[in-house]
N, C-alpha and C positions, 0 to 999 in steps of 0.2 A: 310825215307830220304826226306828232303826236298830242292828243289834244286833254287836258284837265280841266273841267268845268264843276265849276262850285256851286249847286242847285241850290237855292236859298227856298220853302213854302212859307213866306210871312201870311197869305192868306189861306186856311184848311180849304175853303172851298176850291179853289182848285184840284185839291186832292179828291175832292167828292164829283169834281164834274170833267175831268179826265181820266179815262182810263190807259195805266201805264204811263203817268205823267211823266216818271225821270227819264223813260227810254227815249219817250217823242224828243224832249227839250234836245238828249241826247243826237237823236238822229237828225236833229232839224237844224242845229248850231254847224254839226259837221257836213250838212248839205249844202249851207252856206260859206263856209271854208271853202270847200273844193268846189262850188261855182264861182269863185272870186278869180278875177284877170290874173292876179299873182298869189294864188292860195301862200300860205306863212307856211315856212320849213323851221323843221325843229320843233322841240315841244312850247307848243303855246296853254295861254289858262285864259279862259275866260270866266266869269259872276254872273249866275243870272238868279236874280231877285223874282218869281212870282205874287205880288203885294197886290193892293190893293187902289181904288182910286186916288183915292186921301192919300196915301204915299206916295203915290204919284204925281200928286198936284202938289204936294210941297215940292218936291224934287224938280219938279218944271218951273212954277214960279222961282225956285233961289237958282239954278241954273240957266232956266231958260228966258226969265224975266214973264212968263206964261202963265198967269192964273189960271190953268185949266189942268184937267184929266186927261193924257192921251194915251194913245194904245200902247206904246214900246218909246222906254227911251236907250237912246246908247250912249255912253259914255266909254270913250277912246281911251286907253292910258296912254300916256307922255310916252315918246319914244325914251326905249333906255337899251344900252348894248348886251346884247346876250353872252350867256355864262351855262359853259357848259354842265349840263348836268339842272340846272334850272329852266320851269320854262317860262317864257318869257310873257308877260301880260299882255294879253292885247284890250281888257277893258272890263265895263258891266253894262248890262240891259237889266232893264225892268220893266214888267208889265202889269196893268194892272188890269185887275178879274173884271169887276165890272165894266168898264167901256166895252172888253172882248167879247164878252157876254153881251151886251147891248149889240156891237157891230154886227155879231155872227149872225144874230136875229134878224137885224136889219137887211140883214145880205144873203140871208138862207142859204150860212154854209152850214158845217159842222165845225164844231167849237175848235175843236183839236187841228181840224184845215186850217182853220184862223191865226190860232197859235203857231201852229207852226208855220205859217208863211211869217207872221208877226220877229219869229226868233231869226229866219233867214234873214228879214228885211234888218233886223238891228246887226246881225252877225255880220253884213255887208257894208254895216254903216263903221263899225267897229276897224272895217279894213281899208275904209276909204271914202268907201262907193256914196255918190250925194245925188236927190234925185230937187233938192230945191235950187240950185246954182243955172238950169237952164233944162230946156224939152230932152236937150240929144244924151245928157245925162240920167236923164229920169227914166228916159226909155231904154237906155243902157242898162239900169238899175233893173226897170221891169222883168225886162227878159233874163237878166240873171236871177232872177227871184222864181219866173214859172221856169225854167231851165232844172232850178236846185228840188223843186216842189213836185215837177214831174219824177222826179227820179224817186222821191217817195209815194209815189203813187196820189198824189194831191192833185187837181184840173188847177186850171189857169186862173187863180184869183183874180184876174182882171177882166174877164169874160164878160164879166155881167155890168161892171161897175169900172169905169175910165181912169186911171190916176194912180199917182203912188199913195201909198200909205202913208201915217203922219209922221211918226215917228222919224 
């Protein structure tokens, strides 16, 4: 597989409060690829938007019907047939700084743990994976999530704290 991610920083802070931001985003989209049941062959692209809450909350209220801020959203793109030499979209996430900022606090991780479990769990949503549909999928979800995290050297987001993430 070969992967093209489009790094969007709509908010600078981000850049002020990660260090090596484009690499993490990098290693953390491709962690979640290759923890997925059917990782994507062929060259894929995915968009990721780091923005802010306010972008966020528009984006969920006109999409999700949600007046609120949440941590990661994903947005799938429409299945379309692939073409060689093109890669093929598999969607966008977006996250926004403050909630993550808020959450990481609340949860005494490190910011960058956060994020990047945050980009696994959308990178997962993007392939399929649904942890709202029922327990035996969420926890399927889970374990693909400290599975892809482990392998960057990340502990068990879930350790401390029961449940999937929102996004």
């Amino acid at each position: 597989m070969t992967l093209e991610i489009d790094i969007a920083v709509e908010d600078p802070r981000w850049e002020d409060s990660v260090a090596d931001l484009e690499a993490l985003v990098i290693r953390a989209v491709e962690a979640g690829l290759a923890a997925a049941p059917e990782p994507p062959e062929g060259a894929v692209e995915i968009s990721v938007l780091l923005a802010d809450d306010e972008t966020v909350r528009d984006l969920n209220r006109t999409w999700r019907a949600k007046d609120k801020p949440t941590n990661v959203l994903s947005f799938p793109a429409a299945p379309q047939p692939s073409h060689a030499g093109v890669a093929k979209p598999l969607g966008d996430l977006v996250l926004a700084y403050d909630t993550l900022v808020r959450e990481s606090e609340e949860q005494s991780k490190p910011l960058d743990h956060h994020l990047a479990h945050l980009l696994v769990h959308g990178t997962l949503h993007l392939l399929g994976q649904d942890h709202e549909t029922g327990e035996a999928e969420a926890d399927a979800m889970e374990a693909l999530e400290i599975a892809a995290l482990a392998g960057l050297g990340i502990p068990n987001p879930y350790a401390d704290e029961p449940g999937p993430a929102q996004g």
